[in-house]
N, C-alpha and C positions, 0 to 999 in steps of 0.2 A: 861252392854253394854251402853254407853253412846250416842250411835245413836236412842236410844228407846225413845219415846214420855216417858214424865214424867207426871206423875199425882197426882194427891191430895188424899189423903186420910190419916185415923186416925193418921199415925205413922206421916205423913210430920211436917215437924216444923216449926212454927209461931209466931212470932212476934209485936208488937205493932208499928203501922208507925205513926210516927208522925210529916209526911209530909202534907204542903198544897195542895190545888188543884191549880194548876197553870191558870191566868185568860189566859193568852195567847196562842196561839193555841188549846184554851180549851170554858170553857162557854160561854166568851165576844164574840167570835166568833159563839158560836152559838146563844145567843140572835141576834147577829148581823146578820145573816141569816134568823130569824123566822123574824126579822125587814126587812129584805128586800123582803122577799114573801109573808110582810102582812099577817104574821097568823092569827093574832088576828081580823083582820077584817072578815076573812074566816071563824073563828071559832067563834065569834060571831053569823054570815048571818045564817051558816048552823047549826049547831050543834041544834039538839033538846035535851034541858036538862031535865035530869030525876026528879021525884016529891023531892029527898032529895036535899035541898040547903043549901051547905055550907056557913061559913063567909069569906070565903079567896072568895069564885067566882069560878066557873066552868071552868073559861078558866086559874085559876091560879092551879085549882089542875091538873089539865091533864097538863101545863106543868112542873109544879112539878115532874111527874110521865117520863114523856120525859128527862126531866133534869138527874133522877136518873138511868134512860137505857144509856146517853148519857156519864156518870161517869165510867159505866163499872158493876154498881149493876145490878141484876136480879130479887132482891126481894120486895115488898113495905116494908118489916121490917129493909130494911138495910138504911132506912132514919135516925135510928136511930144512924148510924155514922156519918150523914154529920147535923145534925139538928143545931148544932153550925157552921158550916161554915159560913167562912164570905163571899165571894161571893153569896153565895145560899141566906143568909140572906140579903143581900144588893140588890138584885135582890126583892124579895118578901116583901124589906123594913119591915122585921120582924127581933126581936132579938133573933127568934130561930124558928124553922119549927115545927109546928104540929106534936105530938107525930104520929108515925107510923098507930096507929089502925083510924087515922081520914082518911088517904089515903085508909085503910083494908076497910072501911066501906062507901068510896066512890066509889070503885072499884065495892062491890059486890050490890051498887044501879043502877048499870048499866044493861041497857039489849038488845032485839033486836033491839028497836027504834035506841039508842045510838050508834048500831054496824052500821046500816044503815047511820048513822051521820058521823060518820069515813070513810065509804068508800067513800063520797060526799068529805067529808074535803079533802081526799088523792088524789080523781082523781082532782081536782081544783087544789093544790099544784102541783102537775106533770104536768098538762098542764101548770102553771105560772112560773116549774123550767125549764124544756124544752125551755119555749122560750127563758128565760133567759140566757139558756148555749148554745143556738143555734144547739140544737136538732130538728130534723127534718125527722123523719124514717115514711114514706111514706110507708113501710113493716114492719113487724115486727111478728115476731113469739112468739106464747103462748104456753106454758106448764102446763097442767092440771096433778094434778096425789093426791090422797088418800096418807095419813101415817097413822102412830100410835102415839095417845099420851097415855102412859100409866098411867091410877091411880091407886089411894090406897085407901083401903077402900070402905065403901058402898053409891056411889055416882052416881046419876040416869042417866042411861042410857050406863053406862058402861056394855061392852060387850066381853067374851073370844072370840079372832079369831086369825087372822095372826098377830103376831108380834112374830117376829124374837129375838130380844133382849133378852125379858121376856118372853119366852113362860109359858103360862099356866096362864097369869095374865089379868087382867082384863082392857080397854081401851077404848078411844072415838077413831075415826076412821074421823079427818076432812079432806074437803079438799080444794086443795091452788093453786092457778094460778099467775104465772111467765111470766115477760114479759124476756126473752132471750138476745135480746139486751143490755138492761140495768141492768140486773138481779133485777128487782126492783119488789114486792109484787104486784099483779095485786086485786086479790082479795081472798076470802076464806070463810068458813064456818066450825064453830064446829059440831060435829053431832056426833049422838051417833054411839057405836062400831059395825056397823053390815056394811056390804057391802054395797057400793053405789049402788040404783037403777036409772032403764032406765028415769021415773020419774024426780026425782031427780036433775039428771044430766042436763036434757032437763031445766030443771029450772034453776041451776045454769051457763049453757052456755047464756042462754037470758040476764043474768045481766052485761054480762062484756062488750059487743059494749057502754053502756053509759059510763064508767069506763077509756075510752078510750080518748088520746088526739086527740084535732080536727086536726090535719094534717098525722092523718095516715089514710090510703085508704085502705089497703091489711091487712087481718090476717091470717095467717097460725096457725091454730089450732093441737097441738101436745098433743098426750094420750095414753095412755098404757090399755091394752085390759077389764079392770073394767069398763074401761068408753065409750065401746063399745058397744049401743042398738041403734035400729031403732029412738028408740023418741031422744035424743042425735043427731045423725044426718040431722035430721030434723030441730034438733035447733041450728045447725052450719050452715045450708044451707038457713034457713031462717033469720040468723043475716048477713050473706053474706060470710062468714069463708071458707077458702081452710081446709082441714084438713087430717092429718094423726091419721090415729088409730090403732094400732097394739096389738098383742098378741104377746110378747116375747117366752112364752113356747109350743108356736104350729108354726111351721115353713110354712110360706106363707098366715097366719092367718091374713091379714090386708087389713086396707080399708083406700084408697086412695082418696082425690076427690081435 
């Protein structure tokens, strides 16, 4: 049936591309962007760097690592196809990129500090693209809500519960807030695989009012019945948040305010 989604797997057939990456509507434009929102001076100010220091510099491997999500990669070991690229090379004024495991081993010198570095970087860029594109949402509605990322293997804090997919396998259970409007990452936390608590939750609502660009006034706080405890509301009503909280599987199960 040729209306059916196609997918990948063993049997698909593959080939060797041995196309360039085109600079136009491609990397020139995006250094040309990170040039106009002043990354680099943002990720400088803010960014607190971890004890391992590389020769390239900290603000050349994280965008190394952006460069390679922006290609369409997923993986840090798929540098190893683009490491002779001339654009990428021309950019980093290097005549070949860093074998893969120097990204592997920059990735895994990172930790909380560094996540809290990212979320500062993100909410400064959002306020400097916003103004730019003459964004202006004065309201604006958030989305909170728990997944599953599942792993493999014996790796700490993974936990069997809900997931749908794999059932029976083991997972961290993070979770991730959405601004609606924009569909853009508001903010998030990894956590290991066990149910959110009332706790918790009350902690991660107090982080997002700073998260927030300065010309919004109004937040309508949206959640699904996980994230439903007294301490939680407390911490929507004390950052100043309208909120909806609902239980999908009990019918009139929800709190309004």
């Amino acid at each position: 049936n040729s209306a059916e989604a196609r997918r990948i797997n063993a049997s698909t057939r593959y080939d060797t591309c041995t196309e360039q990456l085109s600079p136009f509507g491609g990397l020139l434009a995006m250094i040309k962007f990170l040039d106009l929102l002043k990354f680099k001076e943002i990720f400088n100010f803010t960014y607190q760097a971890p004890s391992r220091k590389p020769k390239m510099g900290h603000y050349l491997m994280v965008v190394g690592i952006l460069m390679l999500l922006f290609i369409g990669f997923n993986r840090i070991w798929h540098f190893t196809y683009v490491r002779l690229d001339t654009m990428l090379c021309g950019f980093f004024l290097l005549t070949r990129l860093p074998v893969a495991t120097t990204f592997w081993r920059y990735v895994d010198s990172l930790g909380l500090n560094q996540a809290s570095s990212f979320l500062k970087i993100m909410s400064i860029l959002r306020e400097r693209f916003w103004q730019l594109c003459g964004l202006y949402h004065d309201r604006i509605n958030i989305s909170i809500d728990t997944t599953v990322e599942t792993i493999y293997g014996n790796q700490q804090g993974g936990r069997k519960g809900h997931n749908t997919k794999n059932r029976g396998k083991k997972g961290y259970r993070p979770v991730l807030c959405f601004i609606d409007e924009t569909r853009e990452y508001l903010a998030g936390k990894l956590r290991k695989g066990v149910t959110i608590d009332g706790k918790e939750c009350a902690a991660f609502i107090a982080t997002i009012k700073v998260q927030l660009p300065g010309c919004v006034k109004q937040v309508l706080l949206r959640a699904d019945g996980e994230i439903l405890s007294w301490l939680s509301v407390q911490a929507a009503i004390a950052a100043g948040f309208q909120f909806i909280i609902a239980n999908k599987g009990v019918p009139g199960r929800s709190l309004i305010y």
